[in-house]
C-alpha positions, 0 to 999 in steps of 0.5 A: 210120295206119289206127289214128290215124285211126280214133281221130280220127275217133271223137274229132270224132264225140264232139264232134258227138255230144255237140252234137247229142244234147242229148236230156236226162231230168233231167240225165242224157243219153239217150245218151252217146258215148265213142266215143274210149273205143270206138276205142282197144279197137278199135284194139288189133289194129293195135298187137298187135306194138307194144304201146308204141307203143299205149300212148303213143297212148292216153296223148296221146288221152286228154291231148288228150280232157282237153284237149277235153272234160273240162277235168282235166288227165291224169284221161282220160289215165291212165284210157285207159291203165288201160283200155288195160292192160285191154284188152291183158289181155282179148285176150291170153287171148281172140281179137279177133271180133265177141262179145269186142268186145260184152263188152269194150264192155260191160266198158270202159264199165263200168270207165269209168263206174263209175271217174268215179263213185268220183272224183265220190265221193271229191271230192263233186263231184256229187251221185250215186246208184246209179240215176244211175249204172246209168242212165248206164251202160245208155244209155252202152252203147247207143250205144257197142255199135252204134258198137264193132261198126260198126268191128269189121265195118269192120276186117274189110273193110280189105285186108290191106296196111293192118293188122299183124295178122289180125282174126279 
């Protein structure tokens, strides 16, 4: 329960945030939120004993993503479980604290981005370049860090009774 609301919680902050942070250089957003993309790495802990259950969430989260903000049907949905299969990786071979969540986000955002861009490529959708797309990315992140690290440090005070796992 813990973990659906957190991802709730970020998924309507995308939706304001991406409302209220109108602040454009050409067309290119100063800052982008992909906080539904920062909660489901976050959450990975709570579903450490019960990876499937992890995966069916992030698939119907990024359908509902779709759904909501981008309008093509099961692109989100397929990426978020690309990035969950990542994110499962990550933290198999490295422990969950507050360094390995500043280079996951780093390398999330990234895979993300960089995965839109080739899309965008490969159907000529958009015109983009390299410099629009290193721009994206570093504004992207400022945001996402601050916001990765905030629930990180949240998680941490959550009594033990609400999560599965220990974060260390």
């Amino acid at each position: 329960m813990l973990a659906l609301s957190i991802v709730i919680i970020s998924f309507i902050l995308d939706g304001i945030l991406n409302n209220f942070l109108p602040f454009m250089v050409g067309d290119l957003s100063i800052f982008s939120p992909l906080l539904t993309l920062v909660s489901i790495m976050i959450i990975y802990p709570l579903y450490r004993k019960k990876e499937k259950k992890y995966f069916i969430t992030i698939f119907i989260v990024g359908f509902i993503y779709d759904l909501f903000y981008t309008n093509l049907l099961f692109f989100n949905a397929l990426l978020f479980l690309l990035i969950g299969f990542f994110v499962k990786q990550f933290f198999k071979y490295l422990e969950y604290n507050f360094i390995n969540i500043f280079i996951s986000t780093i390398l999330i955002i990234c895979l993300y981005e960089v995965t839109i861009a080739v899309i965008i490529l490969i159907f000529n959708l958009v015109p983009i370049t390299i410099f629009k797309l290193i721009y994206k990315i570093g504004h992207t992140l400022i945001l996402n860090i601050l916001y990765a690290e905030a629930l990180y440090l949240i998680l941490k005070l959550v009594p033990k009774k609400f999560k599965r796992v220990k974060i260390n």
